[in-house]
N, C-alpha and C positions, 0 to 999 in steps of 0.2 A: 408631719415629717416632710410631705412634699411641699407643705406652704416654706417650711424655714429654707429648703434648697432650691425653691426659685425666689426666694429673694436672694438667695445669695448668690447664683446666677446675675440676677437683676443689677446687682450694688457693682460685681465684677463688670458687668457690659458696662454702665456707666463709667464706672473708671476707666477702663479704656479708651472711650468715647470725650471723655475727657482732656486727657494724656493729646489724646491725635491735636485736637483741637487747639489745642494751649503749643503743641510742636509747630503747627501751620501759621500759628494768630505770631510767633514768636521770631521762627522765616521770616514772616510779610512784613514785621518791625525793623530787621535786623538790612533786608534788600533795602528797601525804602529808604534807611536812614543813609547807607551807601549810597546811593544813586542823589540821594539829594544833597550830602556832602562833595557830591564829583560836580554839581551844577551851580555850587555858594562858592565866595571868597574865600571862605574860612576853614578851607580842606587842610585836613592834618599833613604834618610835614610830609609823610610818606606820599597822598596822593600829589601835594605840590612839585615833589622828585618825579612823580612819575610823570607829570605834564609836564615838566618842563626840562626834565633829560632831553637829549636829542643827541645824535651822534652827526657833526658834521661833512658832506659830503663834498670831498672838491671835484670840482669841475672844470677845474681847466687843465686847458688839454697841451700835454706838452709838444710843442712843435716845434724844436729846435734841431739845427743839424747837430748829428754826431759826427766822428770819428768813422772810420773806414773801417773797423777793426773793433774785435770785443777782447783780446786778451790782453793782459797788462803785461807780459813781456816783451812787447813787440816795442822797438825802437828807430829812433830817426837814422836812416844810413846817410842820406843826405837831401838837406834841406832845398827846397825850392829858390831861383835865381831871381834877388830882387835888386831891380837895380838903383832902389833907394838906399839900399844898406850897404856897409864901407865895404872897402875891397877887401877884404881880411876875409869878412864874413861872404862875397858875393866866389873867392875863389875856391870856399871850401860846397862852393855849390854849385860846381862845373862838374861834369861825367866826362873821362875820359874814353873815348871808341875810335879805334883803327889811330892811334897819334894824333886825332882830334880832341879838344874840350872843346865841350856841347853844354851851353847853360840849361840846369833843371828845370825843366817848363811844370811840374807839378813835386809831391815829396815823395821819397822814395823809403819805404817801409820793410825792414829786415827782422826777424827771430832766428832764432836756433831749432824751432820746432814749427811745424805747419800752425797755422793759422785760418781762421772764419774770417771773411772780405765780406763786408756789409753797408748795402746801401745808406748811406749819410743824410739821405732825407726822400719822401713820398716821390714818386716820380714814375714814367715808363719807358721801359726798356728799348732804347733806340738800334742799335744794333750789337751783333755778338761777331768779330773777326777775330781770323789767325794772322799773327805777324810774327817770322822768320827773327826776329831780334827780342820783341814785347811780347812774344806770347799770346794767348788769349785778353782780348779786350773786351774789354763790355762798355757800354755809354750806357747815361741815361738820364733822359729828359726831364726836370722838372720845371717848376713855376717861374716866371719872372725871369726866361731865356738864360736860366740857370743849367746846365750840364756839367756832370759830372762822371770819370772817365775813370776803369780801374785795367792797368794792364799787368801783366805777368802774373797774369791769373791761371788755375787750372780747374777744371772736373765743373764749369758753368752750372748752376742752378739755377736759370731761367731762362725765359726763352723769349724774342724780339715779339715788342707789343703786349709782353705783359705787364702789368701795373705792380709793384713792390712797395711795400711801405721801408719806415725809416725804422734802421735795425735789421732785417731781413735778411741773412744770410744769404748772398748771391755766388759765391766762388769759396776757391781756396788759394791761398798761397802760392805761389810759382816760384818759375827760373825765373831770369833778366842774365841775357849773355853780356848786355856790357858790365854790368856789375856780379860776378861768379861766384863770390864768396859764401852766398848759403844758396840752397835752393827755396828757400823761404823767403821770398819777397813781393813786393807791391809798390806799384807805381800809381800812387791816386794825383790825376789832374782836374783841376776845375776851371770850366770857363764860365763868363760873366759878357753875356751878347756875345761870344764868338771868340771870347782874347781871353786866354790864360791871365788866372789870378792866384793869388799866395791863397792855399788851403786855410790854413793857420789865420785869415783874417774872416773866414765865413763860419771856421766851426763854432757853435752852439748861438748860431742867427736863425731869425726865422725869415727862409726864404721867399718868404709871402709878403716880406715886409720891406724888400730889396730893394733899393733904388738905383 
């Protein structure tokens, strides 16, 4: 009686013993043939996708001027005074103050509702003045003896000497007493070495590339 129940002990350990070995011997086939498929030409369609997916990354960096402004209501009150353009268009770009017209040395930017005034490109903040007519002013210096200039600003959010990137919310909306009609406005000017230039011919340049 004891001999028939350690063989059958015996027959059970083996089979076991078995089992393991045939699951281990069956692994080491199944890794192997993987790994050596990832290292031949002749990889099935799925590992070929998976080498040669790739999600591309762009890198280039946009550096163009924007706009003074991020909301899409905001409109032209009146255009900058050029005096390449006919007189039709150069008189609807005169400011009338005290019974003078004063040609617009930058554009002058109107809504119905306050607005975000946002520096137009990388630059630092040259100085912040109050002026009795213009309001709050801000300059500020970029590359290539570029400046650019926002007045009838209000509530400043920056402070002289600091660095601003392009975008960066610096003010809000203002008066302008010679122009009354909202209290929503902006005077953006830009000079180019020291001389007032048409806005409208530098937006979406890159002013690193100025001549």
């Amino acid at each position: 009686m004891k001999k028939k129940l350690y063989l059958k002990n015996w027959v059970i350990t083996t089979g076991i013993a078995v089992i393991v070995v045939s699951v281990v011997a069956l692994t080491s086939l199944v890794s192997s043939s993987i790994f050596s498929s990832l290292n031949t030409d002749n990889n099935s369609y799925v590992l070929r996708d998976l080498a040669s997916t790739y999600i591309p990354v762009n890198t280039e960096v946009e550096n163009k001027a924007s706009k003074p402004y991020t909301a899409e209501s905001v409109s032209v009150h009146t255009n900058y005074y050029d005096v390449k353009k006919e007189k039709e268009v150069q008189e609807k770009s005169l400011i009338l103050y005290e019974n003078t017209y004063m040609p617009n040395t930058g554009i002058l930017y109107s809504d119905k509702e306050a607005f975000d005034v946002v520096a137009v490109y990388e630059g630092e903040v040259l100085s912040i003045t109050e002026d009795d007519i213009f309001g709050s002013i801000i300059e500020i210096k970029h590359t290539n003896n570029i400046t650019s200039k926002y007045s009838s600003v209000k509530d400043p959010k920056v402070s002289v000497g600091e660095t601003v990137n392009k975008g960066e919310v610096i003010a809000s909306s203002g008066k302008n007493k010679i122009v009354s009609e909202t209290e929503n406005m902006l005077l953006f000017e830009l000079l180019y070495n020291g001389t007032n230039v048409n806005p409208d011919e530098y937006y979406d340049k890159d002013f690193n590339e100025m001549r």
